[in-house]
C-alpha positions as MATLAB code, in Angstrom:
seq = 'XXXXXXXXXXXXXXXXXXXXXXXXXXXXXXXXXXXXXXXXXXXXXXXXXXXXXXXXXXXXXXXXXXXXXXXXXXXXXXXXXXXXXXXXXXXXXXXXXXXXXXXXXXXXXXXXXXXXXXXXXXXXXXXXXXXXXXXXXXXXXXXXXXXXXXXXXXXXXXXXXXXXXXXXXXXXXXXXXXXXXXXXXXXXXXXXXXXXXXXXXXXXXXXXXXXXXXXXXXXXXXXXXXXXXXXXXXXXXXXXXXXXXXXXXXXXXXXXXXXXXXXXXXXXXXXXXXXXXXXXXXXXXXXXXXXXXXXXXXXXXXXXXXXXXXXXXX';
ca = [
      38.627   83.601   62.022;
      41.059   86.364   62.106;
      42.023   85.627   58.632;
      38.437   86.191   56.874;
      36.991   88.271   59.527;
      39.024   91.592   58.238;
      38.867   90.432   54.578;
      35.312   91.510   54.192;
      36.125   94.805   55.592;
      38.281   95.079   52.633;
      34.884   95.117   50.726;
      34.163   98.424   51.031;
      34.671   97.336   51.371;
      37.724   97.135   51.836;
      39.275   95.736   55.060;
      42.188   92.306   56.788;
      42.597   90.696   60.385;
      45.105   88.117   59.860;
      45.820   84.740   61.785;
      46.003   81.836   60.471;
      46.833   82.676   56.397;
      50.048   81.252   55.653;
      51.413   85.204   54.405;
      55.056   84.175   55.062;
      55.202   81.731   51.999;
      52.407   83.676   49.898;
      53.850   87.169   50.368;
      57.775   85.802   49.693;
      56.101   84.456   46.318;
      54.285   87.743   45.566;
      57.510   89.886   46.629;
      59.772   88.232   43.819;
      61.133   90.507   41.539;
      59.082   90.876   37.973;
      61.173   88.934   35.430;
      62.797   91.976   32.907;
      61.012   91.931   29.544;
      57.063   91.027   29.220;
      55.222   89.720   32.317;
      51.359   89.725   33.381;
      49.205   91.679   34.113;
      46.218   91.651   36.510;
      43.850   92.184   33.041;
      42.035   89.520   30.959;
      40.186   90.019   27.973;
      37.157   87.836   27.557;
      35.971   86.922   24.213;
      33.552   84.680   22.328;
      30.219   86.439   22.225;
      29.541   89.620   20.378;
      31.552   91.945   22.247;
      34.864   92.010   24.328;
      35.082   92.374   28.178;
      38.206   93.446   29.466;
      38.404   92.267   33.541;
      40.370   94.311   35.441;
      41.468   93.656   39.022;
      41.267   96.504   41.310;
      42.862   96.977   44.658;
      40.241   98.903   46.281;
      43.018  100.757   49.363;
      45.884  101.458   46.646;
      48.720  104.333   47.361;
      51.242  106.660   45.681;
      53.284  104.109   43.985;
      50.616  102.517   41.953;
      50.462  105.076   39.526;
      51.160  105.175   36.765;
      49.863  101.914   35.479;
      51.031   99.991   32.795;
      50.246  101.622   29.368;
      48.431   98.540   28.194;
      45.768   98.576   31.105;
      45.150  102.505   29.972;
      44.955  101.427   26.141;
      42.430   98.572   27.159;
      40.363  101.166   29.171;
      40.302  103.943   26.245;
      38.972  101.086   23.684;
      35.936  100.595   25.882;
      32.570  101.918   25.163;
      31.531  101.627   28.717;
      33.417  101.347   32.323;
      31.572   98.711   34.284;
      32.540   98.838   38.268;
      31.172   97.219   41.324;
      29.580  100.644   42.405;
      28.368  103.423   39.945;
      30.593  106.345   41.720;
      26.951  108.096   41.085;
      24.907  106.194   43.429;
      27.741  107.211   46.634;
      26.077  108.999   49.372;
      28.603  109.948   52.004;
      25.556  111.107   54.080;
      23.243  108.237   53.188;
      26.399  105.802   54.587;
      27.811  107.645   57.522;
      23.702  107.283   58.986;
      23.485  103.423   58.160;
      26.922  102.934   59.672;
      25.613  105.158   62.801;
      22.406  103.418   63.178;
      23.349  100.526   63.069;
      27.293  100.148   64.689;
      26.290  101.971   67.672;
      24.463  101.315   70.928;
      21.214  102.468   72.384;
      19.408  103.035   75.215;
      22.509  103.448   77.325;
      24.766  100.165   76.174;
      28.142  100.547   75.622;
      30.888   98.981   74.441;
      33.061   97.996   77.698;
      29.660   96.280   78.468;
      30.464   93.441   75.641;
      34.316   93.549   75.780;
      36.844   91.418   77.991;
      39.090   92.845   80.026;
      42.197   92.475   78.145;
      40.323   93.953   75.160;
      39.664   96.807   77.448;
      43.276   97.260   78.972;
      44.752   97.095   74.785;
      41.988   99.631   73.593;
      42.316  101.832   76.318;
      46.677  101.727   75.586;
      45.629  102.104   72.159;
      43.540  104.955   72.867;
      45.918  106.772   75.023;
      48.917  106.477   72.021;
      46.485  107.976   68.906;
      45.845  110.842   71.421;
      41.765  109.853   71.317;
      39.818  110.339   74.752;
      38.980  107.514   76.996;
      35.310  107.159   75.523;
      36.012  108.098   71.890;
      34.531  104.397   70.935;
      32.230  104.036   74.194;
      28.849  103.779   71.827;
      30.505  101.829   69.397;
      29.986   98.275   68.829;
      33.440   96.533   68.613;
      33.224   95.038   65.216;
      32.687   98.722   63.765;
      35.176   99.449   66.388;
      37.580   97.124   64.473;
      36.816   98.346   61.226;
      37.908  101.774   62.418;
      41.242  101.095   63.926;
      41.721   99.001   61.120;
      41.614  101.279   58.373;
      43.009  104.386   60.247;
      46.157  101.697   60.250;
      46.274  101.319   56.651;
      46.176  105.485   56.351;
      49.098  105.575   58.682;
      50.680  103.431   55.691;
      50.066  105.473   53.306;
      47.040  103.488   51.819;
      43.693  105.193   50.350;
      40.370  104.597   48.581;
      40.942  107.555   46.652;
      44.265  105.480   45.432;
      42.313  102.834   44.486;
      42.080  101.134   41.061;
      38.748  101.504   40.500;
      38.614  105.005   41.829;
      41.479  105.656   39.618;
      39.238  104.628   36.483;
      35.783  105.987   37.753;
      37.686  109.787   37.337;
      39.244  109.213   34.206;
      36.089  108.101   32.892;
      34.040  111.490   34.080;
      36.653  113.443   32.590;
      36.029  111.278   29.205;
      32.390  111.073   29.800;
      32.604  107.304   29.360;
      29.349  106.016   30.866;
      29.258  103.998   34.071;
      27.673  101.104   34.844;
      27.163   99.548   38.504;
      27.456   95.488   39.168;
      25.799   96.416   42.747;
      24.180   98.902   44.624;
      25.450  100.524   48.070;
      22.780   99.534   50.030;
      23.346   95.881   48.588;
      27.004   96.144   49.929;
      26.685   97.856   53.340;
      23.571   95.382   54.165;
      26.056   92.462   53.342;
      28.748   94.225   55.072;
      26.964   94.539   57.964;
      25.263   91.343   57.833;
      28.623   89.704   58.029;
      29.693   91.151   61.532;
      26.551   91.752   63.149;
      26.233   88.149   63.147;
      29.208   87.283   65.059;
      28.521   86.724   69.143;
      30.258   89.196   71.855;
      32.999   86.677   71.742;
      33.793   86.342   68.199;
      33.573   90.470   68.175;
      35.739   91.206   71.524;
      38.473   88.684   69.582;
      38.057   90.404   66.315;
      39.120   93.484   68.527;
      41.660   92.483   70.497;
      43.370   90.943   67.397;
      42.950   94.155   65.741;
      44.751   96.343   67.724;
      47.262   94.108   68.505;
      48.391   93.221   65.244;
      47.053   96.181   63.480;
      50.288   96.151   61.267;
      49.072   92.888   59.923;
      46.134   94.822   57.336;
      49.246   96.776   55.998;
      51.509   93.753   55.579;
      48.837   91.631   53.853;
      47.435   94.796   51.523;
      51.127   95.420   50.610;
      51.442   91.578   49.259;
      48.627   91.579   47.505;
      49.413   94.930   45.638;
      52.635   93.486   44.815;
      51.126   90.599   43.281;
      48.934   92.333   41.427;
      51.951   94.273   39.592;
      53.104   91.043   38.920;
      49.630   89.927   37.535;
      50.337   86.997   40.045;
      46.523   85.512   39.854;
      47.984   82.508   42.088;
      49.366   84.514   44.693;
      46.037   87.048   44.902;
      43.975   84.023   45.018;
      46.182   82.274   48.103;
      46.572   85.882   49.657;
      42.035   86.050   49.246;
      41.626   82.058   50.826;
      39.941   81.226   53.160;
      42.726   79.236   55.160;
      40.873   79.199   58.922;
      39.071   75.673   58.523;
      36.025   77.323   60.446;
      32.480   76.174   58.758;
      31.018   79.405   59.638;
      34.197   81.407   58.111;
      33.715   79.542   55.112;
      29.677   80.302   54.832;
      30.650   83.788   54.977;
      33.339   83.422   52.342;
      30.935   81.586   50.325;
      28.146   84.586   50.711;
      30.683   87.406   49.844;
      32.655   86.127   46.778;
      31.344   83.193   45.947;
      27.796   83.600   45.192;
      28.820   87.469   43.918;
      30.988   85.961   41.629;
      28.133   83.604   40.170;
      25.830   86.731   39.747;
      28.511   89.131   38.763;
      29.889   86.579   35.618;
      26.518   86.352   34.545;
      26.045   89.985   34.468;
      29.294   89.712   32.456;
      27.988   87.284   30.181;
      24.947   89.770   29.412;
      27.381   92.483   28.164;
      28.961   89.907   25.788;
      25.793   89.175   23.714;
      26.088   93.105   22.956;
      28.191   94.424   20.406;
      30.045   96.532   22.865;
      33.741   96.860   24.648;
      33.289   97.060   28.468;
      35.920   97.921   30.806;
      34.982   96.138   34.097;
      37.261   96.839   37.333;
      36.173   94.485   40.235;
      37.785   93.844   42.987;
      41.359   91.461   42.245;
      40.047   88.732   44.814;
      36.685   88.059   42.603;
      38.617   87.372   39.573;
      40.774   84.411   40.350;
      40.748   80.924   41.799;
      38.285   78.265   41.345;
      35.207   79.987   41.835;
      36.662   83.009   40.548;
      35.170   84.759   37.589;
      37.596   84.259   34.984;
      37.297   80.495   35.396;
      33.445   81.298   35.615;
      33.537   82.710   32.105;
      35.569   79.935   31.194;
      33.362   77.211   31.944;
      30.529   79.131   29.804;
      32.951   78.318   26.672;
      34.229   82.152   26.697;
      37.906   82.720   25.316;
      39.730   84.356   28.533;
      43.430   85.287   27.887;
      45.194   87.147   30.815;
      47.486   89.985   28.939;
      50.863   90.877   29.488;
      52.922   94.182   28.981;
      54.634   95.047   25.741;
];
């Protein structure tokens, strides 16, 4: 559970618990050193149809060290007509978010959250608590899967990660400054309502786990973003798609894997498939995990008879 639980959060999302993935093996794989000369990168071009895609993996929490990227992702980005991304940067509404998130990750009519927690989650968030210098009831109206979320991405600050380091935040700017038009795959409310949707469903159990796990392996989101950022800069589709797996064995871990990539994948590679019966270049920057593995989009494409070719530097 711990595994996919967080995963999600990296949705928006971005967002890891870990438990049972096998990271040791993955992230010694993803760690190796790029070979010198040409190697991947985390970029296919798709063609076949009338037009060229270019897919782009994005690392949604990125930090300093990212940048610059490889001059070949840039080139591929300038030669676009359009920048295609899972949100239109133009739809955002801090406000519009922060009250969904409110209204509906926080308790009413006097419920709180030690009500619905055990009392080792209690004793850990209350140590927790007392070491980030928060008061005793900083979280006491907060239900503990946003709870989670929280701690969980105030860790990955801590390590230096950021959405405005991201990938695809990286591109959205450098296509305003261009005045490249935008396109969005999905809407906000479409991804907070899945968001949501994923960890409101989970009993008091599942959710007082989800915390506990959280803060006591909050270095765990850090350790897992780092491996999959460095197989990214090794265009390491392999890696990204063991790192992305759902590896619990749970049936209801698996329905929600299936509901967040799976089935977004499907509608997202036929979106895809629309811009290729146009005689356009489009730029699209999704996030890494929806590219790869079997029911990835680049194998998508390539069951629909499209030409994919993953590029490389020089």
């Amino acid at each position: 559970m711990k595994c996919r639980l967080c995963g999600i959060a990296g949705l928006a999302f971005a967002f890891l618990v870990l438990q049972s993935c096998p990271l040791d093996d993955v992230a010694a794989a993803a760690l190796a050193d790029v070979a010198a000369g040409h190697h991947n990168l985390f970029l296919w071009r798709v063609t076949g149809g009338k037009g060229t895609v270019f897919l782009l993996g994005s690392v949604h929490l990125g930090s300093a060290d990212l940048f610059p990227l490889p001059q070949e992702i840039e080139q591929a980005f300038r030669s676009a007509d359009y920048l295609v991304e899972e949100l239109d940067p133009k739809q955002r509404d801090p406000v519009a978010a922060r009250q969904f998130w409110l209204a509906h990750g926080r308790y009413t009519d006097e419920d709180r959250l030690e009500n619905h927690i055990s009392e080792n989650t209690k004793m850990a968030l209350s140590i927790y608590l007392q070491l980030t210098g928060r008061p005793a009831t900083a979280f006491s109206l907060t239900k503990p899967w946003l709870v989670s979320l929280l701690i969980n991405n105030q860790g990955l600050r801590r390590y230096g990660f950021s959405g405005k380091q991201g990938i695809d935040n990286h591109f959205a700017d450098e296509a305003a400054t261009s005045r490249k038009p935008i396109i969005g795959l999905e809407t906000p409310d479409y991804q907070m309502n899945l968001l949501y949707w994923r960890f409101s469903t989970l009993s008091d159990e599942a959710q007082d786990k989800l915390l506990l796990s959280t803060i006591l392996h909050s270095q765990n989101g850090a350790r897992h973003l780092g491996a999959i950022i460095q197989a990214w800069r090794n265009g390491d589709a392999a890696a990204v798609a063991a790192l992305n797996a759902d590896h619990s064995g749970d049936p209801q871990s698996q329905f929600y894997f299936d509901e967040i990539f799976k089935k977004r994948n499907l509608r997202m590679a036929q979106q895809i498939q629309v811009y290729l019966d146009t005689p356009y270049t489009y730029f699209v920057v999704v996030g890494a995990g929806h590219l790869v593995g079997s029911s990835g989009i680049v194998e998508l494409l390539q069951e629909q008879g499209y030409r994919v070719a993953q590029l490389t530097t020089g």
